[in-house]
C-alpha positions in Angstrom: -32.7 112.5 -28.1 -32.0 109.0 -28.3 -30.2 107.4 -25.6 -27.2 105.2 -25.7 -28.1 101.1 -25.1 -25.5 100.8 -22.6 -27.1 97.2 -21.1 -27.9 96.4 -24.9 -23.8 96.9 -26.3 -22.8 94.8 -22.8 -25.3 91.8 -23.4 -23.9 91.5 -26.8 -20.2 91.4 -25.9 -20.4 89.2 -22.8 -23.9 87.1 -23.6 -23.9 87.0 -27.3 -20.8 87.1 -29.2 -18.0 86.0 -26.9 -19.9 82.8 -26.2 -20.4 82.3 -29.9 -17.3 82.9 -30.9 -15.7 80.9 -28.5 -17.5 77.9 -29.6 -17.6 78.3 -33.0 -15.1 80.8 -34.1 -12.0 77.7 -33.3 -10.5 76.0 -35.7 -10.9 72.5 -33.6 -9.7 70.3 -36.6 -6.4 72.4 -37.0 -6.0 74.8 -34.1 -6.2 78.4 -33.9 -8.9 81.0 -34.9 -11.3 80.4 -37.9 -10.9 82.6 -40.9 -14.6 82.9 -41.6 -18.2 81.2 -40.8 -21.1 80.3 -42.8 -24.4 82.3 -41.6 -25.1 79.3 -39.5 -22.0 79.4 -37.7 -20.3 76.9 -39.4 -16.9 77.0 -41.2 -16.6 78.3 -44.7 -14.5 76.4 -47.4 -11.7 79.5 -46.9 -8.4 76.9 -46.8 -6.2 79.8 -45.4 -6.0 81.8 -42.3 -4.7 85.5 -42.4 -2.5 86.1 -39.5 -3.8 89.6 -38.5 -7.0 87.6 -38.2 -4.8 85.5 -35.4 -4.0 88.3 -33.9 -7.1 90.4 -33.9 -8.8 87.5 -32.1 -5.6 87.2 -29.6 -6.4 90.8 -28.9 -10.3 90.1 -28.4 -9.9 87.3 -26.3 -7.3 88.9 -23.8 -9.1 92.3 -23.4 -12.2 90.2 -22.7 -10.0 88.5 -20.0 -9.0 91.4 -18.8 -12.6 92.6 -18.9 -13.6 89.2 -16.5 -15.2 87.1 -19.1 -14.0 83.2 -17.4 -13.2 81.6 -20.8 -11.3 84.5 -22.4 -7.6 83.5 -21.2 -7.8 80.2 -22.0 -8.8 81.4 -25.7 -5.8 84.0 -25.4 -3.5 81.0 -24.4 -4.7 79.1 -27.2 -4.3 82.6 -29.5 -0.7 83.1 -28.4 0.3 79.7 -28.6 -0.7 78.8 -32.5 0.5 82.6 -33.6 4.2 81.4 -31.9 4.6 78.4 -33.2 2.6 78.4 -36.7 3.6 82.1 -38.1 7.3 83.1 -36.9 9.3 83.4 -40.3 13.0 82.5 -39.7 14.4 86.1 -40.7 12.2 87.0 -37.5 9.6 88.3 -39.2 5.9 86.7 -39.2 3.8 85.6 -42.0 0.8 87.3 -43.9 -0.8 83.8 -44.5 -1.2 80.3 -43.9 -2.8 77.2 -44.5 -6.3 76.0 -43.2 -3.6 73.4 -41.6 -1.0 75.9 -40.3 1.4 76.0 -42.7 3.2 79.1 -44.0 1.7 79.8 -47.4 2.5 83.4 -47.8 5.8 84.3 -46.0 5.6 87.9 -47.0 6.6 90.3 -44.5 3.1 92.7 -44.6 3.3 95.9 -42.5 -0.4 95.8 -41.9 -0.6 92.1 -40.5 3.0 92.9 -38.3 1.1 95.7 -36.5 -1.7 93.7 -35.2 1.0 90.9 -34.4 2.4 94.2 -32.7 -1.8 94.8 -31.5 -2.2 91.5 -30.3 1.4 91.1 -27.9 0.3 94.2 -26.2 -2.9 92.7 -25.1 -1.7 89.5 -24.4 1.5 91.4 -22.3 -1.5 93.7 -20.5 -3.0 90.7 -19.6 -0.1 88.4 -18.9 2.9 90.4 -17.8 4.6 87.5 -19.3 8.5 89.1 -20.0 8.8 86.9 -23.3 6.1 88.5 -25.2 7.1 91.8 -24.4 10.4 90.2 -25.9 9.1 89.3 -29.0 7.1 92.7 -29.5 10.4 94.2 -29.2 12.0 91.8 -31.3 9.1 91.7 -33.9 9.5 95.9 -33.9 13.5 95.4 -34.8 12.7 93.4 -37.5 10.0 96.4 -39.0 13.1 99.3 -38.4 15.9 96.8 -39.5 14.3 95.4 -42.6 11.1 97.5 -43.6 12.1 101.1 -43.0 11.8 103.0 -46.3 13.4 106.3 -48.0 11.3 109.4 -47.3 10.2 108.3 -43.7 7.9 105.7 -42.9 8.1 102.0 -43.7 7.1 100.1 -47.0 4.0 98.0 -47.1 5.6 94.9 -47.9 8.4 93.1 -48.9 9.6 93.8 -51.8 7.7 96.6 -51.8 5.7 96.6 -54.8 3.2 99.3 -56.2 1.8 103.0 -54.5 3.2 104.0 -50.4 0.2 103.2 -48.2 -2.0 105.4 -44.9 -3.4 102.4 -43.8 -0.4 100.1 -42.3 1.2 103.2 -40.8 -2.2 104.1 -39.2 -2.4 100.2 -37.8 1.8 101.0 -36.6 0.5 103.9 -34.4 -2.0 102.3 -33.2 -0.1 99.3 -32.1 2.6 101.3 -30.8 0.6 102.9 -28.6 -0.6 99.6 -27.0 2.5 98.8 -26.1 3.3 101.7 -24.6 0.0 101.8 -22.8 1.1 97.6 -21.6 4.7 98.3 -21.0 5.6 102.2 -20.5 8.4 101.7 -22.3 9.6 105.1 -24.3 10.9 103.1 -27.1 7.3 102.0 -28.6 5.9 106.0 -27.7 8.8 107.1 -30.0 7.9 104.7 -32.2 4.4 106.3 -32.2 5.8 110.1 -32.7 7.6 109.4 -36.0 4.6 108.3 -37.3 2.4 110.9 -35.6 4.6 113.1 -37.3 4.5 111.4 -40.8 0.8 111.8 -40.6 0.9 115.2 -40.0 3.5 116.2 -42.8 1.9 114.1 -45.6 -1.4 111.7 -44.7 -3.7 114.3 -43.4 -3.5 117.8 -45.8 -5.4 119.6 -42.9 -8.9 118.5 -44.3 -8.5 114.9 -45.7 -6.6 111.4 -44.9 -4.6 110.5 -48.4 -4.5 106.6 -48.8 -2.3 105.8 -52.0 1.0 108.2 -52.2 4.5 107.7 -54.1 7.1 107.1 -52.7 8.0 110.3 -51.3 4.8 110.8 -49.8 3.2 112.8 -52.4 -1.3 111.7 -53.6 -0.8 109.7 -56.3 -2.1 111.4 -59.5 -5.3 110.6 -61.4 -8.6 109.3 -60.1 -7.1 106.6 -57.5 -5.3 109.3 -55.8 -8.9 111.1 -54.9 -10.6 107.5 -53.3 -11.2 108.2 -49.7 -12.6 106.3 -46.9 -14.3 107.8 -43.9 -13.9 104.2 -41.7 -10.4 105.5 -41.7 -11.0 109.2 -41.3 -12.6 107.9 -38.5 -10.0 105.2 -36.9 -7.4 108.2 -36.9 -9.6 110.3 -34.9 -9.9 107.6 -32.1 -6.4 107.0 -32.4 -5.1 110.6 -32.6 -7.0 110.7 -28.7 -4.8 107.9 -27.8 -1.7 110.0 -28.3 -3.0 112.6 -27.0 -3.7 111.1 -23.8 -0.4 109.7 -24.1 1.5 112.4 -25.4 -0.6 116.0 -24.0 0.4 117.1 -28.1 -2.5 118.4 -28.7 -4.5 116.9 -31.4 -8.1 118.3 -31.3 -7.5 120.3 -34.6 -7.0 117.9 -36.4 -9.2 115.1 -35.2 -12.3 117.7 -35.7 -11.4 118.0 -39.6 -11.3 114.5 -40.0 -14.5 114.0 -38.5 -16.4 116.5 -40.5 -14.8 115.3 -43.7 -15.6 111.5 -42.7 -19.3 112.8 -41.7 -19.8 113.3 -45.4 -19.7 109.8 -45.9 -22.8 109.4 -43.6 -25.4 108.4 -45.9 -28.5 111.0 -45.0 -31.2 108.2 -45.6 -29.8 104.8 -44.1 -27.0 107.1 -41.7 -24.7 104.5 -42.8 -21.2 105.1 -43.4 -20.6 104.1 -47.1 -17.2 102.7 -47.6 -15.8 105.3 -50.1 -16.2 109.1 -51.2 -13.3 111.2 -53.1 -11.4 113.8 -51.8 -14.6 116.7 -52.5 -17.1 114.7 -50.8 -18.4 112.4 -53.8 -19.8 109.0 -52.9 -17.6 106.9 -55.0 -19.1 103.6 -53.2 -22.0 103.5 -51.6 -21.9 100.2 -49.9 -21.5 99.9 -46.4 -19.4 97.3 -44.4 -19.9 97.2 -40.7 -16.6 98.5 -39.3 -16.7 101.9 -40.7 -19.9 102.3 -38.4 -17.8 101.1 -35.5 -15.5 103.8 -36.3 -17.5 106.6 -36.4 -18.6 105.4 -33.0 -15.4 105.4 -31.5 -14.4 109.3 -33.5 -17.2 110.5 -31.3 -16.1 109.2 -28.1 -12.4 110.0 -28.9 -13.7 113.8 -29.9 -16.0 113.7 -26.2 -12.4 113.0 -24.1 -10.7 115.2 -26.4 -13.2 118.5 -26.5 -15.8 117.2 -24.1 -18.6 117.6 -27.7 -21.5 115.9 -26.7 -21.3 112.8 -28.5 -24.6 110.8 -27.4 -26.4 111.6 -30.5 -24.0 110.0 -33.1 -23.4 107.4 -30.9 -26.6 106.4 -30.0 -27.9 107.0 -33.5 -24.4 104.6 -34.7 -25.2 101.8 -31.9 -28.8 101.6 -32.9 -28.2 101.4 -36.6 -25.6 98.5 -35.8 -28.3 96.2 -33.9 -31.1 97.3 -36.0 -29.4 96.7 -39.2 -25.9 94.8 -39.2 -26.2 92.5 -35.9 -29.9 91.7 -36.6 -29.3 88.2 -37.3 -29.1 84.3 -35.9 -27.2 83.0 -34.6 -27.2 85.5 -32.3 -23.3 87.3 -31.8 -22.4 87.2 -35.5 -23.2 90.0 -38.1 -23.9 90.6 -42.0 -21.0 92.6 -42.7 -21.7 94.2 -46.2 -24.9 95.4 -47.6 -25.3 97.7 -51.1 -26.5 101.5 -51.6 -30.0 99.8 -51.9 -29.7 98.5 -47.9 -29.5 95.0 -49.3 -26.7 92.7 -47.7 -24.5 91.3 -50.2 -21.8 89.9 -47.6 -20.9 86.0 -48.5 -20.1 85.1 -45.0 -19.5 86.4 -41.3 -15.3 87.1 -41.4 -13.8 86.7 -38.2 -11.8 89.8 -38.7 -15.0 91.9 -37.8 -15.0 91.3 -33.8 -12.3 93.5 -33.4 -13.9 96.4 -34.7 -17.0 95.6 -32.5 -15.2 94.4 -29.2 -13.2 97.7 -29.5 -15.8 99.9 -30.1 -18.6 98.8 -27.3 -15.2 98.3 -24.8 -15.0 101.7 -25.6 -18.7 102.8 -25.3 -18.6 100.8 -21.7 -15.6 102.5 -20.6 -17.0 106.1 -20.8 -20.7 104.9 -19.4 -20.2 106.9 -16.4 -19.2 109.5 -17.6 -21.9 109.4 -20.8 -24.2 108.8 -18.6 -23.4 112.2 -16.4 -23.9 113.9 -19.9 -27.7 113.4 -20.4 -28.8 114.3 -16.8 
């Protein structure tokens, strides 16, 4: 049985790609985070920045603080600082994009990109315990129930809402709200979490299968669209359905096996990559691979260990040594190829910055269950 690289995942965080991001993932000319680099570790020609980028980093940076790497809160400063004063709309809502310079280009209020602002305030209160950003993730929730609450439950993507009801957002809601709770024990952001642990229950997940696209009251859209799946997300709910649980007791474990056995069908049995789509009978719809499903998978089988105590060093290990063997087997060392086709042949353009996330989250998460990991192969 292979074993998990415990020193390997840790050398990469703290010795490889938190040093390289931190020198060249700023945006020295302009402030903030980078959107993307070049495979040399230089910045693209992208002339916008997504703020759930910001905020991705913001989270990276303080959990890496939090975590004892020296340079991390000044990074988190910098983070927290540009998001404030660059992407605050003045309906109290936050941007979905701005200029290379820092100027609102896109003021749309985007459920997806308001969680991770959500995300990134519960890191930065964890590390901070700074009263005004648990302000403003209050206030930035208000303005999601005030003005983004939809008919049928749940919120719309966007404002004005414009085509099909969407998983992903809400699943990035939950996820953010139980952050907060986790940073700030405050009931308000766990209720938050219920409603949309119960919305997931009623419609996203039919007992076997995570829906993406639905109309508006929460019904699969029809035709061929309806059927497009992703395991990375079959996944992500796995690991986040163990958060509630350990937050909530509700038992989970039912439903976190299913979508790991449906999401295991979109483990490639050659490469053992996760391809990045399959329809709702197990087809492979697309059989390229980007890296974060893989990260996903990772964390589903650590989430399924705390929840059932499976044996997850197997997956794991076989996950982790795909990811250095295949994805993070490149210079400069701490970046990644991100994409590569059915064939195993990468096909990404650049290195986006949106990736580290994925990666911090997942070996933060493989570090934090060593000991215990450890206990199960002896």
């Amino acid at each position: 049985m292979r074993e998990i690289p415990f020193a390997r995942v840790r050398a990469w965080m703290f010795d490889e790609a938190l040093p390289f991001w931190a020198q060249h993932g700023i945006d020295r000319e302009f402030g903030g985070f980078l959107e993307e680099l070049t495979f040399d570790g230089q910045p693209t020609g992208a002339d916008f920045k997504r703020v759930r980028v910001m905020c991705r980093q913001l989270y990276v940076f303080s959990h890496a603080a939090l975590l004892g790497w020296n340079e991390a809160r000044a990074l988190s400063d910098r983070g927290y600082d540009y998001l404030v004063a660059r992407a605050r709309t003045p309906e109290g809502g936050w941007a979905r994009l701005l200029t290379r310079q820092g100027e609102i280009e896109d003021p749309t209020p985007d459920l997806y990109d308001i969680a991770f602002v959500l995300f990134g305030l519960a890191w930065r209160y964890r590390l901070t315990g700074d009263a005004a950003v648990l302000q403003l993730a209050h206030d930035s929730l208000d303005f999601v129930q005030r003005k983004m609450r939809a008919p049928h439950r749940g919120f719309w993507q966007w404002l004005p809402p414009t085509g099909p009801r969407l998983q992903n957002p809400h699943m990035h809601m939950i996820e953010a709200s139980l952050a907060l709770f986790v940073a700030s024990e405050e009931e308000r952001f766990l209720d938050q979490a219920r409603e949309i642990a119960a919305l997931f229950n009623d419609h996203l997940f039919d007992g076997h299968t995570l829906g993406e696209r639905f109309t508006e009251d929460w019904r699969r859209i029809e035709g061929e669209d309806g059927r497009v799946l992703e395991p990375g997300h079959h996944f992500e709910w796995v690991w986040i359905l163990a958060q509630y649980w350990r937050a909530t007791g509700e038992d989970m474990t039912a439903q976190a096996r299913a979508l790991t056995a449906f999401a295991e069908r979109g483990v490639d049995r050659t490469s053992r990559m996760s391809i990045d789509a399959i329809r709702d009978d197990g087809l492979p719809l697309r059989r390229t691979s980007r890296s974060w499903p893989n990260t996903e998978r990772i964390k589903a089988h650590l989430a399924l260990f705390e929840m059932t105590g499976a044996d997850p060093s197997a997956p794991v290990a076989e996950t982790v040594d795909l990811l250095f063997s295949k994805y993070l087997a490149v210079e400069p060392l701490g970046s990644w190829m991100d994409q590569f086709d059915g064939e195993g042949r990468p096909i990404a353009k650049a290195v986006p910055a949106s990736i580290l996330y994925h990666y911090f989250l997942c070996f933060s998460e493989v570090l934090r269950l060593e000991p215990k990991l450890r206990d199960q192969t002896r």
